[in-house]
N, C-alpha and C positions, 0 to 999 in steps of 0.2 A: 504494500500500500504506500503512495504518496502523499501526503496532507499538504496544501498550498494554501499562501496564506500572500491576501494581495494588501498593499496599501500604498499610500499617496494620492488618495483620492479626496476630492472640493469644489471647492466654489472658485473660480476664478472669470475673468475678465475676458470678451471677445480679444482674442490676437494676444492672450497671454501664453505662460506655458506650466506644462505640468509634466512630472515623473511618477509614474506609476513601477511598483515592485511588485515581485512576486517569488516567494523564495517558498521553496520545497523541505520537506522533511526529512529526505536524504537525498545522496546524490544517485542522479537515476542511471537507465545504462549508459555505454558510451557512445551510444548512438540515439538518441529520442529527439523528440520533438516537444518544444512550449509555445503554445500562441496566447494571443491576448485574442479573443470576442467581445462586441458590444451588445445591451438589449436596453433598446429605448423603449417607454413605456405604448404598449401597443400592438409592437413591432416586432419577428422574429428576431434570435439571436443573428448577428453577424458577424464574420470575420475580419479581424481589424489587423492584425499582421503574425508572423510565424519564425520562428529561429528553429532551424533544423540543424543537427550536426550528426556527423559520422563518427566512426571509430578513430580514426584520426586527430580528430577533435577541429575541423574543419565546419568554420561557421555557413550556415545559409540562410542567410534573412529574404524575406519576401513579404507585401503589401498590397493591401487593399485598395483601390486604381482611388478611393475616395481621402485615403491619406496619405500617399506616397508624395513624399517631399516635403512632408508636413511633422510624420511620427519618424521613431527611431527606434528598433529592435538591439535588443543586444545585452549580452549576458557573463556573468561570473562565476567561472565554474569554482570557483573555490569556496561561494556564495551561496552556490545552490539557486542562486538569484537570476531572476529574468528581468530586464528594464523596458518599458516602453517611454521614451522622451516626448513629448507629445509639444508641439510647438504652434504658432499661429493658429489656436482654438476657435472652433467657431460654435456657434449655438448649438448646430446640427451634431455635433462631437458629445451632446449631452446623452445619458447611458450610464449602465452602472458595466462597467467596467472588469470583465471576468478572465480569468486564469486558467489554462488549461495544460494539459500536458499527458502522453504518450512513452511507453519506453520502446521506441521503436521511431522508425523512420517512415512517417504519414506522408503519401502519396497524394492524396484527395484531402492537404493540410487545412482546406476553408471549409470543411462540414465539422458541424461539433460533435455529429457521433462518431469521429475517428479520434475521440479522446477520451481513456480512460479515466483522468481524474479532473477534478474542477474544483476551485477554488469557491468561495463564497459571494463575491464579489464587493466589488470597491465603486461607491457614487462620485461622478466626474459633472460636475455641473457648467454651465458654461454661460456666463450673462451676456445680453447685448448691450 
């Protein structure tokens, strides 16, 4: 089992920025996959970005076409920690904010049922 535990989640400003964490209960295999998912009230869950690595230890980040250039994946393996740097916020970015993660290497990485464990989630508010 992995317990995922997110936070850095608020209230902030249109065009501010926010870090969201997400840090594991152990270290998973050396190959897994952690994404962050969003779910605005209403709305199905969706895919907000994805850090993949291999046995090597070889990063692969990848985004959502609605935050790319905007968020930032990236993580510490000595942390157990996943980041998402979240920059130029806009309303639409509003979502509670969820943690996922895989001991393996997810192929179909933007569906949430290709993830074994989930986090609670984190509220990311975002004012005009």
């Amino acid at each position: 089992q992995v317990r995922l535990e997110e936070s850095g989640g608020g209230l902030v400003q249109a065009g501010g920025s926010m870090r969201l964490s997400c840090t594991a209960s152990r270290r998973t295999s050396s190959s897994s996959t952690m994404a962050w998912f969003r779910q605005a009230p209403g709305k199905e869950r969706e895919f907000v970005a994805t850090m993949r690595w291999n046995k090597s230890g070889t990063d692969y980040p990848d985004y959502a076409d609605s935050v790319k250039g905007r968020f930032t994946i990236s993580r510490d393996n000595a942390k157990n920690t996943v980041y998402l740097q979240m920059t130029k916020l806009e309303p639409a970015d509003t979502a509670i904010y969820y943690c996922a993660a895989d001991e393996s290497w997810v192929v179909l990485y933007a569906r949430p049922g290709n993830y074994a464990y989930w986090g609670q989630g984190t509220q990311v508010t975002v004012s005009s």
